[in-house]
mmCIF file as gemmi writes it, N, C-alpha and C atoms, coordinates in Angstrom:
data_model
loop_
_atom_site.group_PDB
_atom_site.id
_atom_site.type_symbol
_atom_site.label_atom_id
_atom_site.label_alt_id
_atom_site.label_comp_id
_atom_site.label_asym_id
_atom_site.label_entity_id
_atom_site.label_seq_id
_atom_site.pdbx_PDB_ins_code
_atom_site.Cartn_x
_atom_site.Cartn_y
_atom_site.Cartn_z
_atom_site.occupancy
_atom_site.B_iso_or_equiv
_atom_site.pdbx_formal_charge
_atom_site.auth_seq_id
_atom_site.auth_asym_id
_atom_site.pdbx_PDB_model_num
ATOM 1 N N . UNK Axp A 1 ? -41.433 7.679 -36.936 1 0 ? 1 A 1
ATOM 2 C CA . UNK Axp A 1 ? -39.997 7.774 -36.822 1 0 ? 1 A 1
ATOM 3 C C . UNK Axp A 1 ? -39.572 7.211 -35.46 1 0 ? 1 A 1
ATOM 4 N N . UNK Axp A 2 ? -38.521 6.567 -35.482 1 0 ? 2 A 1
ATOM 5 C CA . UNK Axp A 2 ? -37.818 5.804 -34.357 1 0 ? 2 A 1
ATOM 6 C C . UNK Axp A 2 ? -36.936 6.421 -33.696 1 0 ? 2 A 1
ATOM 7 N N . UNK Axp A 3 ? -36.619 6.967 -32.577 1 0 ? 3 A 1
ATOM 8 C CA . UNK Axp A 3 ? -35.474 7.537 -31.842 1 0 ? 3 A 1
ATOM 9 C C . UNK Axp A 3 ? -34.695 6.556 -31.392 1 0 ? 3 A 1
ATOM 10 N N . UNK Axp A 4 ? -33.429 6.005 -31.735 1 0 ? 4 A 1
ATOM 11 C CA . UNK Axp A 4 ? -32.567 5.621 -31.331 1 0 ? 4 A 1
ATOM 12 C C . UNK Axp A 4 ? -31.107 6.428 -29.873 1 0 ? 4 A 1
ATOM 13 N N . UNK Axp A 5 ? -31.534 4.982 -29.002 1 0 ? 5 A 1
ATOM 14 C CA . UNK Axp A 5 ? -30.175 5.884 -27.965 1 0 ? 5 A 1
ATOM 15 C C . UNK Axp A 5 ? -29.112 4.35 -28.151 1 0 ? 5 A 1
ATOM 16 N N . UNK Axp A 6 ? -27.64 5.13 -28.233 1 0 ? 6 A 1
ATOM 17 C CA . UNK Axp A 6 ? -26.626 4.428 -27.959 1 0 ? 6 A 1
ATOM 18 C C . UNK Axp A 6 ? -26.341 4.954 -26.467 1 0 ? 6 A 1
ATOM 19 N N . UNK Axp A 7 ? -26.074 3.874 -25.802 1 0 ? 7 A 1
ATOM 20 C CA . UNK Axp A 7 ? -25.331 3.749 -24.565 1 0 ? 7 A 1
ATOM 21 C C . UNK Axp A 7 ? -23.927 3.41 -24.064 1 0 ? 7 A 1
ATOM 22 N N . UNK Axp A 8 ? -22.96 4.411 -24.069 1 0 ? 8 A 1
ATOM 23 C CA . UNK Axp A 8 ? -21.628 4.088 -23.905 1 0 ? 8 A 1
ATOM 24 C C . UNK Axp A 8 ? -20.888 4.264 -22.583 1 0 ? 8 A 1
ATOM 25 N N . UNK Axp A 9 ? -20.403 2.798 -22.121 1 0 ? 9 A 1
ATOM 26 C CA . UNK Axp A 9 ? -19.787 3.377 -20.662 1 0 ? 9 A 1
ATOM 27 C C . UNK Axp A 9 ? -18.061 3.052 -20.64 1 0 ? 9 A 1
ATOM 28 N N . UNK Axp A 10 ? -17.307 3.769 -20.494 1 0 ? 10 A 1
ATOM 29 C CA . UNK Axp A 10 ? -16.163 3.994 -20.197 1 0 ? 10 A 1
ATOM 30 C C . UNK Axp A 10 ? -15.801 3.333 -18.787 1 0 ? 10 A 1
ATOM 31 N N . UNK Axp A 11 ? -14.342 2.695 -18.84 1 0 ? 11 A 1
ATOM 32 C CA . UNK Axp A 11 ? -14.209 2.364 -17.337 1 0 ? 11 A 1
ATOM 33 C C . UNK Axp A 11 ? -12.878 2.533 -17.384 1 0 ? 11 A 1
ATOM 34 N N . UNK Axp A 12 ? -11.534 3.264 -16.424 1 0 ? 12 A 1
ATOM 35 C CA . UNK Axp A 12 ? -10.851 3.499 -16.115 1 0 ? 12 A 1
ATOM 36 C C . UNK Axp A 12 ? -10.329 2.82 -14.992 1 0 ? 12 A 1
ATOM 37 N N . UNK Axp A 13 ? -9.137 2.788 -14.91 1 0 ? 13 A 1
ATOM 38 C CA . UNK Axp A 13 ? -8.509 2.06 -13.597 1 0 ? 13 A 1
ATOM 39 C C . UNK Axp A 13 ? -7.152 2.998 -13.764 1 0 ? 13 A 1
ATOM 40 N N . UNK Axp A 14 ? -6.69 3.361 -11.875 1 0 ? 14 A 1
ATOM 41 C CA . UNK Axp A 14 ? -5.567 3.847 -12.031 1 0 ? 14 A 1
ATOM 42 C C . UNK Axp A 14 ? -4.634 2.841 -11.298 1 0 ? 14 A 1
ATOM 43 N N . UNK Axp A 15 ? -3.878 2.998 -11.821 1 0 ? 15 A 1
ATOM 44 C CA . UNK Axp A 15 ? -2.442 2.103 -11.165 1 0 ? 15 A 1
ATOM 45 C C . UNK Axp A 15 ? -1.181 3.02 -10.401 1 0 ? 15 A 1
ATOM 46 N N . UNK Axp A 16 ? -1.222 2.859 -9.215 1 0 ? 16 A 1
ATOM 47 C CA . UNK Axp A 16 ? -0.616 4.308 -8.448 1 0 ? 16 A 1
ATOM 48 C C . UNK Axp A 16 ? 1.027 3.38 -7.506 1 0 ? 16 A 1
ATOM 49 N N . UNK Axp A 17 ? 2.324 3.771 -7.893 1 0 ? 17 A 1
ATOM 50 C CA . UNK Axp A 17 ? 2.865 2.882 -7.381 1 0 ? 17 A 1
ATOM 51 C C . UNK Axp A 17 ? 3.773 3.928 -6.109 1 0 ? 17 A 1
ATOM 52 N N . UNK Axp A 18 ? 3.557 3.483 -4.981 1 0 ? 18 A 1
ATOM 53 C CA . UNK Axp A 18 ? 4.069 4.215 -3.786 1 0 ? 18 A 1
ATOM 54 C C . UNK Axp A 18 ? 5.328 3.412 -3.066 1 0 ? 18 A 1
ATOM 55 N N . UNK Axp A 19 ? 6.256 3.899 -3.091 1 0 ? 19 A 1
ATOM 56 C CA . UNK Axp A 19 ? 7.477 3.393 -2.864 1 0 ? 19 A 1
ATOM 57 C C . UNK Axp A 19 ? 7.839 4.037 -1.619 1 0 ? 19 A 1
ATOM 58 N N . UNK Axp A 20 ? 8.72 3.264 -0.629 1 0 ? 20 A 1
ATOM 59 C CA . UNK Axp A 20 ? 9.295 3.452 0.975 1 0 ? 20 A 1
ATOM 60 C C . UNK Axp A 20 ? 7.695 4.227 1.757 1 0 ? 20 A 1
ATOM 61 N N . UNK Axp A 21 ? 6.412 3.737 1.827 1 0 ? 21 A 1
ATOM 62 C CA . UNK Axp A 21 ? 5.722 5.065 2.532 1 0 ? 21 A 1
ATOM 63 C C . UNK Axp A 21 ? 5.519 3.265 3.524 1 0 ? 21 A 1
ATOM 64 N N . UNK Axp A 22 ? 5.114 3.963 4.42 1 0 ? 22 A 1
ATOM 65 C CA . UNK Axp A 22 ? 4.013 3.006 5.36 1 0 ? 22 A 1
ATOM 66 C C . UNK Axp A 22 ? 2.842 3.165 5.498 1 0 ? 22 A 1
ATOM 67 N N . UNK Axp A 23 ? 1.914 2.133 5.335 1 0 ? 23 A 1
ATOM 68 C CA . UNK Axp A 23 ? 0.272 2.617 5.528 1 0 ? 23 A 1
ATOM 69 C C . UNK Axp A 23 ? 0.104 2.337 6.937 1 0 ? 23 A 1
ATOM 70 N N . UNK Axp A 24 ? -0.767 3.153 7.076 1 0 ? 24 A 1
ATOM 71 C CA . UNK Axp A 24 ? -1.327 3.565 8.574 1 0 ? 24 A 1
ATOM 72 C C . UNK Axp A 24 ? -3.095 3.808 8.27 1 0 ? 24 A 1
ATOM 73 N N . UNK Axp A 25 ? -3.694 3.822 9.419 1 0 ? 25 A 1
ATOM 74 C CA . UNK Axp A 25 ? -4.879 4.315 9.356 1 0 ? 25 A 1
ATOM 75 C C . UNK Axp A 25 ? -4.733 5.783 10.318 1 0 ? 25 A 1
ATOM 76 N N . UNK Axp A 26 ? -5.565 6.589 9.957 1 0 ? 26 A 1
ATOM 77 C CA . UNK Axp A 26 ? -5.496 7.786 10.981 1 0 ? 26 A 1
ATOM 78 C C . UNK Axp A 26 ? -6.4 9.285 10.329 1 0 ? 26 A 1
ATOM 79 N N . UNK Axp A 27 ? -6.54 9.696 11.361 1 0 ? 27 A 1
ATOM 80 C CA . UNK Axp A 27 ? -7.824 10.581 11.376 1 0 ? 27 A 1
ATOM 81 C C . UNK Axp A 27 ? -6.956 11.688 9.952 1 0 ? 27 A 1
ATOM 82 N N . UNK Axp A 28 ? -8.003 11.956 8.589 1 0 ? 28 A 1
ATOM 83 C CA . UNK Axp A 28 ? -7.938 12.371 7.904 1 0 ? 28 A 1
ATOM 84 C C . UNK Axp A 28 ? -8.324 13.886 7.916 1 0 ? 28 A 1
ATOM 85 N N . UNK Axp A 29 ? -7.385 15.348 8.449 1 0 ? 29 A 1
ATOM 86 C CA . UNK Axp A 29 ? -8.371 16.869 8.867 1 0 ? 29 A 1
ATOM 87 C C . UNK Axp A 29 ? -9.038 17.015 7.355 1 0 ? 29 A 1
ATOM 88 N N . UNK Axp A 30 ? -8.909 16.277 6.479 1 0 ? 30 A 1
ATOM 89 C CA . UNK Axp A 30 ? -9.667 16.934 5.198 1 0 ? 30 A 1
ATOM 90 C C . UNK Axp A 30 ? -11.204 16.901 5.136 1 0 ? 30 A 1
ATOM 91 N N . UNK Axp A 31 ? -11.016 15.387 4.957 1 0 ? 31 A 1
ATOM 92 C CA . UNK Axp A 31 ? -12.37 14.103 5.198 1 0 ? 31 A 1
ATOM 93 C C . UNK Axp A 31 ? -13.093 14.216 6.358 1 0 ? 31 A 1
ATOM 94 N N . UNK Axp A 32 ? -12.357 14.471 7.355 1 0 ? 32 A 1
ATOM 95 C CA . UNK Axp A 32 ? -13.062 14.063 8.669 1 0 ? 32 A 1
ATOM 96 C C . UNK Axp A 32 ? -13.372 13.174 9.084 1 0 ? 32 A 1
ATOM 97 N N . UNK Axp A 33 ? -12.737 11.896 8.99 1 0 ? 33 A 1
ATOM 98 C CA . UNK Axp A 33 ? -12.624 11.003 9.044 1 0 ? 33 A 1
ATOM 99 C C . UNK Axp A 33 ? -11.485 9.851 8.993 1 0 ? 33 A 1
ATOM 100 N N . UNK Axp A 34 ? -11.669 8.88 9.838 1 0 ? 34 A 1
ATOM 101 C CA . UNK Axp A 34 ? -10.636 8.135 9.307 1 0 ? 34 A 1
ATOM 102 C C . UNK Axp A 34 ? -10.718 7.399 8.048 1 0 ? 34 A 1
ATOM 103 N N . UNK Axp A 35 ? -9.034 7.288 7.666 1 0 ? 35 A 1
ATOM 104 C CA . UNK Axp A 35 ? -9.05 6.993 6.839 1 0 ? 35 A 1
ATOM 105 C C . UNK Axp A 35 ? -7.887 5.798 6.669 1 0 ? 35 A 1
ATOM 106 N N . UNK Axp A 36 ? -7.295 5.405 5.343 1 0 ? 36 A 1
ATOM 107 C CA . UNK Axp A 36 ? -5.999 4.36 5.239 1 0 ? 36 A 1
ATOM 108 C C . UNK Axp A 36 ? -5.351 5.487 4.625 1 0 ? 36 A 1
ATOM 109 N N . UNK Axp A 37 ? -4.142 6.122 5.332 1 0 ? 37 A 1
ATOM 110 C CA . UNK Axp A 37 ? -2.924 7.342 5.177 1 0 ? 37 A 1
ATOM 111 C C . UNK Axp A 37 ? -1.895 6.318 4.509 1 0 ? 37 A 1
ATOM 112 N N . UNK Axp A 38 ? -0.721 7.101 4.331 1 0 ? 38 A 1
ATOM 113 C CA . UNK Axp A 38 ? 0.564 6.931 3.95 1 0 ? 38 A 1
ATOM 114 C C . UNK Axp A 38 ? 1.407 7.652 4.399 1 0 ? 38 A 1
ATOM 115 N N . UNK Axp A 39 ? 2.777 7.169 4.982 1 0 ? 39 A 1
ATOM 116 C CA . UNK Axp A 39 ? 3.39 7.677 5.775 1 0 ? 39 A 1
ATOM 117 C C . UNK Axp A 39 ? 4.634 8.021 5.042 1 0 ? 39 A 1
ATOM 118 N N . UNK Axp A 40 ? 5.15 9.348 4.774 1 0 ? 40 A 1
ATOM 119 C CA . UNK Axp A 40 ? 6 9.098 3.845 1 0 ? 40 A 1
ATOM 120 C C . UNK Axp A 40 ? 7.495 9.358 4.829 1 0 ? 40 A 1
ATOM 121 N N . UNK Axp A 41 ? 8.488 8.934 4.313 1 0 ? 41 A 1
ATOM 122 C CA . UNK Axp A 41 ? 9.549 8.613 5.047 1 0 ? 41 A 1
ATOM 123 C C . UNK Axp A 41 ? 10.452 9.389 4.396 1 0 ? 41 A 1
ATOM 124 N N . UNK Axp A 42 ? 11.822 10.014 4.713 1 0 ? 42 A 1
ATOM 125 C CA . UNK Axp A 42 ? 12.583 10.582 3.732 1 0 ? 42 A 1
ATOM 126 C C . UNK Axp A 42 ? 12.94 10.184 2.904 1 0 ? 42 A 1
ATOM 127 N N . UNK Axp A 43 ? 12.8 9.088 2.369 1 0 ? 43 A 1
ATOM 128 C CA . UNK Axp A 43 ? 13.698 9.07 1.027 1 0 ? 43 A 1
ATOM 129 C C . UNK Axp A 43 ? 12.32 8.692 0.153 1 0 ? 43 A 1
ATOM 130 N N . UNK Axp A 44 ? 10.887 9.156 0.276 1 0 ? 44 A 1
ATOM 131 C CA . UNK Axp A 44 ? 10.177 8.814 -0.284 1 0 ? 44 A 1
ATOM 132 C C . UNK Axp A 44 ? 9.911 10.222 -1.763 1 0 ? 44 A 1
ATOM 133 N N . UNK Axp A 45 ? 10.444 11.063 -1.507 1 0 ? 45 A 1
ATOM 134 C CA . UNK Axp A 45 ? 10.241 11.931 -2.247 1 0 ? 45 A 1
ATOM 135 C C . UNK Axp A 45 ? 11.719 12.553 -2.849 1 0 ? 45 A 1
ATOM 136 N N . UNK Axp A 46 ? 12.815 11.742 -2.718 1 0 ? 46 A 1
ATOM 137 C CA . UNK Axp A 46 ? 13.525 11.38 -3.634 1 0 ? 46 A 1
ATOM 138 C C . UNK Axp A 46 ? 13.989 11.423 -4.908 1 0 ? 46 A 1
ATOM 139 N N . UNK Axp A 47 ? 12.766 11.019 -5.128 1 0 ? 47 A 1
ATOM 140 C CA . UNK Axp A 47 ? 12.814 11.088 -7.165 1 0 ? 47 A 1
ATOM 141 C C . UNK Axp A 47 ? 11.971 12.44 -7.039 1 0 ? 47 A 1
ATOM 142 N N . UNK Axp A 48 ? 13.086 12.902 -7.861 1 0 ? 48 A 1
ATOM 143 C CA . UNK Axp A 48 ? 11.994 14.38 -8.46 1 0 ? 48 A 1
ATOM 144 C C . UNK Axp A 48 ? 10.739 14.594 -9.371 1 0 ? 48 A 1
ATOM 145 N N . UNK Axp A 49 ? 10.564 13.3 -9.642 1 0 ? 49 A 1
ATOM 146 C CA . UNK Axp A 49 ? 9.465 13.233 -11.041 1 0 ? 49 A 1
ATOM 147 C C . UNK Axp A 49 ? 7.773 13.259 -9.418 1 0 ? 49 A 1
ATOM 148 N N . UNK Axp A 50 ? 8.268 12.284 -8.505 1 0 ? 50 A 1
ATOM 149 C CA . UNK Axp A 50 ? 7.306 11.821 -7.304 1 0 ? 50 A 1
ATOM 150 C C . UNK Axp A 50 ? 7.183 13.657 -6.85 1 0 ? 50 A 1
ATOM 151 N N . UNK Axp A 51 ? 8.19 14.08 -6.147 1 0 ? 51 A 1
ATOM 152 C CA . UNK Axp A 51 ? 8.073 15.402 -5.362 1 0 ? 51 A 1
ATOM 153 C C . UNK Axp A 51 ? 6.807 16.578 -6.345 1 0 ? 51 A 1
ATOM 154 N N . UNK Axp A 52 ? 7.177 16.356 -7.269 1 0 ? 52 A 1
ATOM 155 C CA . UNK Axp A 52 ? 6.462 17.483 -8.779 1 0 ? 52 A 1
ATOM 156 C C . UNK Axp A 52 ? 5.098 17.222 -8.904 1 0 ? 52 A 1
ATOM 157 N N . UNK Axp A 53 ? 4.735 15.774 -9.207 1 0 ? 53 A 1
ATOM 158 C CA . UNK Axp A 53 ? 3.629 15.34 -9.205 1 0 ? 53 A 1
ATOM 159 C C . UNK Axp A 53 ? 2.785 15.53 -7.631 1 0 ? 53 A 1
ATOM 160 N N . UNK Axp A 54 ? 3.568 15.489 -6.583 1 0 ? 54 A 1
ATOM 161 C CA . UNK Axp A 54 ? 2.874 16.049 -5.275 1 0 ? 54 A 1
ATOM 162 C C . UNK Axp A 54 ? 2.248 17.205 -5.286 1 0 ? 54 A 1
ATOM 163 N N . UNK Axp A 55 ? 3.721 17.938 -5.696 1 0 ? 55 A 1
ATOM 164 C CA . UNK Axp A 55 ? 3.366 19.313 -5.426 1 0 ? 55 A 1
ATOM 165 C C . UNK Axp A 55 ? 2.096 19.854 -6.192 1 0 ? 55 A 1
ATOM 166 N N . UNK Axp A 56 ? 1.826 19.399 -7.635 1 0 ? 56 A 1
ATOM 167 C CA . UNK Axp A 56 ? 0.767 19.446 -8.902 1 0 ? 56 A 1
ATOM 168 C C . UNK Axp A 56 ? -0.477 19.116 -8.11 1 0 ? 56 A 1
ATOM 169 N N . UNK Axp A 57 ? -0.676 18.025 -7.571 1 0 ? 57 A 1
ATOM 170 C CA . UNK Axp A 57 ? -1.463 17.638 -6.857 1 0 ? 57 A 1
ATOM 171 C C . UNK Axp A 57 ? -2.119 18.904 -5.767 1 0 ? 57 A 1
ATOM 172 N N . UNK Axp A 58 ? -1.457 19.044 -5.044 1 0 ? 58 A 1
ATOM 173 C CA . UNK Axp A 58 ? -1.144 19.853 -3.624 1 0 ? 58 A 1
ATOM 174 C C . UNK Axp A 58 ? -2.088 20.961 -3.925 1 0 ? 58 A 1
ATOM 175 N N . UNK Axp A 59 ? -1.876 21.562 -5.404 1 0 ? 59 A 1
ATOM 176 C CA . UNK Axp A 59 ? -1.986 23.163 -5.953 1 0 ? 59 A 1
ATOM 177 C C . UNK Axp A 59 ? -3.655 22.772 -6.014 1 0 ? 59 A 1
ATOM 178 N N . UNK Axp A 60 ? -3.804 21.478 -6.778 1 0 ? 60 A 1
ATOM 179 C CA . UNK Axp A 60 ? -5.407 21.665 -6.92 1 0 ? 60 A 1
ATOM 180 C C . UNK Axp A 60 ? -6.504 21.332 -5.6 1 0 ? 60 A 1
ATOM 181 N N . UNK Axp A 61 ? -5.484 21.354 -3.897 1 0 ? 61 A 1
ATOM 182 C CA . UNK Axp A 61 ? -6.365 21.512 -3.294 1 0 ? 61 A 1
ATOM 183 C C . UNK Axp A 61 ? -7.274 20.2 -3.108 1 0 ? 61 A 1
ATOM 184 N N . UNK Axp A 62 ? -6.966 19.108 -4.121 1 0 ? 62 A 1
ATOM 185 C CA . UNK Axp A 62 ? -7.522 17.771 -3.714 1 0 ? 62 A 1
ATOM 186 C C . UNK Axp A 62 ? -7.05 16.509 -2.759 1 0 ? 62 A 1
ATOM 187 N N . UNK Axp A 63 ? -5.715 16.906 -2.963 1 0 ? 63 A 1
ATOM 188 C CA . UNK Axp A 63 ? -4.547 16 -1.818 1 0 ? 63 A 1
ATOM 189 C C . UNK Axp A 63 ? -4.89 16.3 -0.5 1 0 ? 63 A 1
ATOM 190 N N . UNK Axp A 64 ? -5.213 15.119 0.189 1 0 ? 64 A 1
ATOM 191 C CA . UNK Axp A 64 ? -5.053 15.829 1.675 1 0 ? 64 A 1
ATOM 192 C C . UNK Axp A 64 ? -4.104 15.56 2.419 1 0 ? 64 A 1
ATOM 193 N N . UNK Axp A 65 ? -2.874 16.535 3.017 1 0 ? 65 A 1
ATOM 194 C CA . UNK Axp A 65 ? -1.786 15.561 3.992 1 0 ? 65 A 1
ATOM 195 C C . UNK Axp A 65 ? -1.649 16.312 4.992 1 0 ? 65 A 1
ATOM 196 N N . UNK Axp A 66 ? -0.89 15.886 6.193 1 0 ? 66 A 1
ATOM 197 C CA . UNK Axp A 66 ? -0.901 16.523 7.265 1 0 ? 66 A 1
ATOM 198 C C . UNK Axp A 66 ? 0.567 16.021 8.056 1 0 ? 66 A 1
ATOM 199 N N . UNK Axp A 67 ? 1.131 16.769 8.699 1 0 ? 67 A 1
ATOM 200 C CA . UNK Axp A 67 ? 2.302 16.635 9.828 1 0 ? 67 A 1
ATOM 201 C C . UNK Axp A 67 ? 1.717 15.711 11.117 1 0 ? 67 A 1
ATOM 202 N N . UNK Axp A 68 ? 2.588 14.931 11.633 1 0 ? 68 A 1
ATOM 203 C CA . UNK Axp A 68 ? 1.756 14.629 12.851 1 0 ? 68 A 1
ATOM 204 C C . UNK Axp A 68 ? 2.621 14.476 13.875 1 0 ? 68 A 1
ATOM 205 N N . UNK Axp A 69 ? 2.306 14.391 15.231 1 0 ? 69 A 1
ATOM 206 C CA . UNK Axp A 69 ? 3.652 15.002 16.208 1 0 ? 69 A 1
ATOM 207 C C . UNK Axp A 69 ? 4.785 15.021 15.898 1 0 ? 69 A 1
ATOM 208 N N . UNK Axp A 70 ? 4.957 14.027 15.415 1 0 ? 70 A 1
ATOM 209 C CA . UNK Axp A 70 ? 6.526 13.309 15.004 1 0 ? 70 A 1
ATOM 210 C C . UNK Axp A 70 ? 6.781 14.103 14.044 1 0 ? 70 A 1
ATOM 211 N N . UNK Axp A 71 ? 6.261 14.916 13.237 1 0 ? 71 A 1
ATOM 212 C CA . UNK Axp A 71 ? 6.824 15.035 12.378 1 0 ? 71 A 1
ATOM 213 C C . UNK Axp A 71 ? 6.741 14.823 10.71 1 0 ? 71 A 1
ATOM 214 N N . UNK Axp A 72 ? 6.14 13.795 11.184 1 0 ? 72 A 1
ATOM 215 C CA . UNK Axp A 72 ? 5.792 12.608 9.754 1 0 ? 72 A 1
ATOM 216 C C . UNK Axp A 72 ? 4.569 13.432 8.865 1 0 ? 72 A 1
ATOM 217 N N . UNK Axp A 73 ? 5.205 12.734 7.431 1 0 ? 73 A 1
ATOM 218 C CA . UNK Axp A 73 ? 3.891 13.43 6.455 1 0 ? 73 A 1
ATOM 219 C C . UNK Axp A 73 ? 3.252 12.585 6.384 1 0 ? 73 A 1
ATOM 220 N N . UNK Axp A 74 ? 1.876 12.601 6.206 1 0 ? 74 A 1
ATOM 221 C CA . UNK Axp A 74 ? 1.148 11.888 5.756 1 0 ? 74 A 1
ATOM 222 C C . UNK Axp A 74 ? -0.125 12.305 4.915 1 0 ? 74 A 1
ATOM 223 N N . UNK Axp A 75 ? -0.734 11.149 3.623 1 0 ? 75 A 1
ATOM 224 C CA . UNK Axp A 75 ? -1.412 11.272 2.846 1 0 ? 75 A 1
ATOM 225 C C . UNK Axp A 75 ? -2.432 10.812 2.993 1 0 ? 75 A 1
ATOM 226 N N . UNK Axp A 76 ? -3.29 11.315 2.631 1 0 ? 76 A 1
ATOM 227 C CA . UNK Axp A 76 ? -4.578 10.757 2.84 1 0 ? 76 A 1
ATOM 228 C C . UNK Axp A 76 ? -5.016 9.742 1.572 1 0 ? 76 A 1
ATOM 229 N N . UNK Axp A 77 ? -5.233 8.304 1.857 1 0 ? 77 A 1
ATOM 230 C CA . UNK Axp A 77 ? -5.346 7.513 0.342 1 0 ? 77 A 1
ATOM 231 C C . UNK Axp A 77 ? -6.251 7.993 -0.672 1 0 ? 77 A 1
ATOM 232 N N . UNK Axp A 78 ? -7.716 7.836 -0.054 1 0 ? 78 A 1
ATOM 233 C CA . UNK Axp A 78 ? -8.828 8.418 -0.657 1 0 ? 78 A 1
ATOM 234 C C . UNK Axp A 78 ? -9.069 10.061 -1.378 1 0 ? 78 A 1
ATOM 235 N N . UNK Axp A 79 ? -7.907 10.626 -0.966 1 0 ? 79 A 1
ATOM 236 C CA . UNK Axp A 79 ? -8.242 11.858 -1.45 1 0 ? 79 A 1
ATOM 237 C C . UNK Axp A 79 ? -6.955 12.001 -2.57 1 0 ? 79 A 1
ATOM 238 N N . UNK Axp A 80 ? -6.334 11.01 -2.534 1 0 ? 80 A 1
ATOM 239 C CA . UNK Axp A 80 ? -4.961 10.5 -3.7 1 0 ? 80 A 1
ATOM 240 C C . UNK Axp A 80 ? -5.674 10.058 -4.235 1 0 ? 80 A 1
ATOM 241 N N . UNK Axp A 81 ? -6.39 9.024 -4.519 1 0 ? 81 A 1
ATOM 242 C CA . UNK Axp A 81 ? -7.128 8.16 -5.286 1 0 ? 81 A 1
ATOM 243 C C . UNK Axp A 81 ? -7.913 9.097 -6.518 1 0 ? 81 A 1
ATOM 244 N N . UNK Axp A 82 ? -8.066 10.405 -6.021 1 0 ? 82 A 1
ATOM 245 C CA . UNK Axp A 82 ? -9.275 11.677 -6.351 1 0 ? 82 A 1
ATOM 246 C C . UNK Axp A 82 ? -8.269 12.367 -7.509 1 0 ? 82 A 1
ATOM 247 N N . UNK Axp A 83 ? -7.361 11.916 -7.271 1 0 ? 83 A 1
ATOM 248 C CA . UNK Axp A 83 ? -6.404 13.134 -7.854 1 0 ? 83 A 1
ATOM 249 C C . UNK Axp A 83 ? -6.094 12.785 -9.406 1 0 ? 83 A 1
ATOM 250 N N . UNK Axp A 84 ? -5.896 13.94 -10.189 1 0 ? 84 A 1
ATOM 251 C CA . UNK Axp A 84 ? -6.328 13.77 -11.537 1 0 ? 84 A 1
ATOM 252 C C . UNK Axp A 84 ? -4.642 13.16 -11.964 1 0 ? 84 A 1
ATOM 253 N N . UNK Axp A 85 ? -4.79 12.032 -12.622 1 0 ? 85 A 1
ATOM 254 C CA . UNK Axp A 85 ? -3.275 11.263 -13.159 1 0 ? 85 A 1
ATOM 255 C C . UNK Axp A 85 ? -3.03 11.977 -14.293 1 0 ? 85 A 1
């Protein structure tokens, strides 16, 4: 008798569209590391559909963002990238 294996690989791509932020590089407290951030600006969270999906994000603890003197929010890319769409 012959054992047969099928081999199936799946490949995904996300398409993430970020409107008014600025990219920056800067030390990530999640990662520990630097990283490529996003700077979000006020009118970046705007649309309420963007603010919801943050906050969703936020809850599972995978987003990393941080205040920085100024004030400014910022996201950590790589740990957005992580985040379940």
């Amino acid at each position: 008798m012959v054992q047969r294996t099928t081999k199936i690989t799946v490949e995904t791509d996300t398409f993430l569209v970020v409107r008014r932020a600025k990219a920056v590089v800067a030390w990530c407290p999640g990662c520990q590391a630097e990283v490529d951030a996003i700077r979000l600006t006020p009118d970046s969270l705007n649309d309420p559909a963007t603010a919801t999906q943050l906050e969703a994000w936020l809850r599972t603890g995978k987003l990393h963002f941080w205040r920085t003197a100024e004030e400014a929010v910022q996201i950590c890319v790589p740990s957005l990238l992580q985040c379940p769409s």
